[in-house]
C-alpha positions in Angstrom: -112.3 23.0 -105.8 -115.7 22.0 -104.1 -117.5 21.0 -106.8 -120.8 20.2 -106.8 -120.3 19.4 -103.1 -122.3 22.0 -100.6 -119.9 23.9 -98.3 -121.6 21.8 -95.1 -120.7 18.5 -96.3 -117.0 19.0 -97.1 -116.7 20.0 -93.3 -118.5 17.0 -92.1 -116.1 14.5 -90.1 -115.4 11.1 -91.7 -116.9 7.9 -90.6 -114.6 6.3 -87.7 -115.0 3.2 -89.7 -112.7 4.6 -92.9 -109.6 5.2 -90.4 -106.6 3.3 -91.4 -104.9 2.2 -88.2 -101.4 1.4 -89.0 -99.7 -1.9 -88.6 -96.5 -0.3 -86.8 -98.3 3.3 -85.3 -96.2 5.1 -88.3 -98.1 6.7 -91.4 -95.6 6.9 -94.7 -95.3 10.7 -94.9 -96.7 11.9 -98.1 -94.1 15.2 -98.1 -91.0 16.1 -97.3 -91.6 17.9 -93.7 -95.5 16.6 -93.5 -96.9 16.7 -89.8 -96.4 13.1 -88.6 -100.2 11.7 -88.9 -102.3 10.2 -86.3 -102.4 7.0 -86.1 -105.4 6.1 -83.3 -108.6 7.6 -83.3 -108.7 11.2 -81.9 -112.9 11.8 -82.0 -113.2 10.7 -77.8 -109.7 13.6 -77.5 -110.4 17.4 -76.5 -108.5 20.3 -77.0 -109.2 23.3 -75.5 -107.5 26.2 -73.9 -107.5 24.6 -70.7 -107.3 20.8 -71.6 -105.5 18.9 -74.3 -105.7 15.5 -73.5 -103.3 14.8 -76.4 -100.3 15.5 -73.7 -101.5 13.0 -71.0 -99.6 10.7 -73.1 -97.2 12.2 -75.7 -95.8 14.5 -73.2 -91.8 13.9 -72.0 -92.6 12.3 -68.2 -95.5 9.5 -69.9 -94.4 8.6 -73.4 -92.4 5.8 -72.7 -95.0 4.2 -69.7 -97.9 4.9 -72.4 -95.4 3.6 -75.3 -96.4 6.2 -77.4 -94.4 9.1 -79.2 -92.8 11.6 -77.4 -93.9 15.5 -78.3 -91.0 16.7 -80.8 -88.4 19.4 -79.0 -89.1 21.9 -82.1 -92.9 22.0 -80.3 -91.4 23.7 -76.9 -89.6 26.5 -78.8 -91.3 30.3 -78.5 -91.5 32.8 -82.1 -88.1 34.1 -80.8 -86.3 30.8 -80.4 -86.4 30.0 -76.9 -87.1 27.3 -75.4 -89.7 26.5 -73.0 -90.3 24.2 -70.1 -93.9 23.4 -71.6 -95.4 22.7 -75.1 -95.4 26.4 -76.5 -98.7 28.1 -77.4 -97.8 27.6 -81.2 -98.0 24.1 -81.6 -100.8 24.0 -78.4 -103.7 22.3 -80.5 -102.3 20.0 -82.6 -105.2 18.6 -84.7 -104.5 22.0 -86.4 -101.1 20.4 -88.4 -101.6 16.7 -87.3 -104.9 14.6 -88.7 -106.2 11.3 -88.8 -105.7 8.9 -92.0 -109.0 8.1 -93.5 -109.8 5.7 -96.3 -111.5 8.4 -98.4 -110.9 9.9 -102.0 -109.1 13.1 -101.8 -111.6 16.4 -102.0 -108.5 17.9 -104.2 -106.0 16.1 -106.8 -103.0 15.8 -105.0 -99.5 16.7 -107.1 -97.1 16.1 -104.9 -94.3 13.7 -105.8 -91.6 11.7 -104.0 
């Protein structure tokens, strides 16, 4: 899958200059239940355990001031179902299913079809 690429630079974070900023703030998804993608740049952002600065403005009381998009209800449910008053730890860091959109050939032929 690699090729003759070394494991460092497949890790290496594109150049800020190759993301595509959308026209609207909406990325075509590429897959039928694909994590919406991000459609600002996110390299000034931190997540940690005890920051994500993602929420100061997708969160429910400062989406609409910030006019961005509001944190989907399915992100405040628990493992068992219930809902929560706060984003649940599962969906927490959310770089881990939501990315950027670089201008950049894919590392690995992609199959899927629409």
């Amino acid at each position: 899958m690699r090729g003759n690429r070394k494991l460092k630079d497949i890790s290496s974070t594109p150049d800020d200059a190759a993301v595509i900023l959308p026209i609207k703030g909406v990325h075509n998804r590429a897959f039928k239940g694909q994590p919406p993608m991000i459609p600002h740049k996110v390299k000034a952002k931190r997540i940690s355990i005890k920051k994500n600065q993602c929420l100061e403005c997708h969160i429910d009381e400062n989406y609409e001031e910030v006019g961005t998009t509001q944190i989907h209800r399915s992100h405040f449910v628990n493992r068992a179902g219930e809902k929560l008053g706060r984003v649940s730890t599962l969906f927490y860091f959310c770089t881990q299913c939501h990315a950027q959109q670089f201008d950049r050939a894919p590392l690995v032929s992609i199959r899927f079809r629409r």
